[in-house]
N, C-alpha and C positions, 0 to 999 in steps of 0.2 A: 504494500500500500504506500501509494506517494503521501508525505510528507509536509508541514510546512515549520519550519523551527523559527518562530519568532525571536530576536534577538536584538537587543537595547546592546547602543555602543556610544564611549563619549561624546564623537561625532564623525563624520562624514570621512574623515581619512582614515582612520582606525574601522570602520565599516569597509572600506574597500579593504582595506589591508584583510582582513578577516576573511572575507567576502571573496578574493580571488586566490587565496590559499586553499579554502575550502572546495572553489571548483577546480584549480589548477591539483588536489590531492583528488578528485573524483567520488568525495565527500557529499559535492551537490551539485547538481546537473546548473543550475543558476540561481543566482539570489537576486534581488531586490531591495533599492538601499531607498529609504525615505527619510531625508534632513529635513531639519526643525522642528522637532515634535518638544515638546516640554513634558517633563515628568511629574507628579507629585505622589510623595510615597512617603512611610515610615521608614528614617534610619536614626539608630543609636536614641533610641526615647521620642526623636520630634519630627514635626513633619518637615518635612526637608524638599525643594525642587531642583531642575537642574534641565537645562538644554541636550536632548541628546538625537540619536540618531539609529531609526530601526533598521534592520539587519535579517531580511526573512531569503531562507533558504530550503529550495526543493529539495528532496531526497527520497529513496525509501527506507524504510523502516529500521528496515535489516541493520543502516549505516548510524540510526540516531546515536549510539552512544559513543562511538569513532568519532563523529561530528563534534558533540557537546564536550567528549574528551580533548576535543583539536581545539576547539573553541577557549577551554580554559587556558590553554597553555597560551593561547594569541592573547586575548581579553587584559585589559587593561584593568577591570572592576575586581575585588576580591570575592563579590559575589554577582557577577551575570548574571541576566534575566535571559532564561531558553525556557521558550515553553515549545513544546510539540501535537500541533493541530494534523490531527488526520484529512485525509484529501479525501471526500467519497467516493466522488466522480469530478470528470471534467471532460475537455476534448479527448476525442482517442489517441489523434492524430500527434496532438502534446505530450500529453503523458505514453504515449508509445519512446518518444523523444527522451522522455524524462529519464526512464528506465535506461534506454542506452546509453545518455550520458555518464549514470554513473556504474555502470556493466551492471544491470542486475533482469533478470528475466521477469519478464511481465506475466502473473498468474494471471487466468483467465475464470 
């Protein structure tokens, strides 16, 4: 099942940086970078904000924890935000795509 690993990063070059590691390792067939988002969250007792930059990347399943493992080691944060959104469906013709980018056979 493809994938979608949402992923908060300081900002936009640390996103790429992230982002073409993980398709250049076959990690994730491609990602999608969206700058300017603002965050607002609990850290350390208060609420705290902060300018950042999402970082969403296809894959299948099989790869999330190779992914999220790759991911800590790049990540600037001590604690990164990945969450992982299952695909249901989508085009065939994409996700046929998706699957060979990161070598994995598409069940049927």
């Amino acid at each position: 099942m493809i994938n979608f690993v949402y992923i908060t990063t300081s900002d936009k070059e640390e996103a790429k940086f992230i982002g073409g590691k993980l398709i250049e390792e076959r990690l994730a067939a491609c990602v999608n970078i969206l700058d300017g988002m603002t965050s607002m969250f609990w850290w350390q007792g208060r609420i705290d904000s902060d300018n950042e930059t999402i970082l969403i990347a296809k894959t299948d399943e099989s790869l999330n924890d190779k992914l999220m493992d790759r991911v800590y080691e790049l990540h600037s944060y001590d604690c990164p935000c990945m969450l992982v959104l299952p695909v249901k469906e989508g085009n065939n013709d994409f996700m046929d795509w998706l699957y060979e980018q990161v070598g994995v056979a598409r069940e049927s």
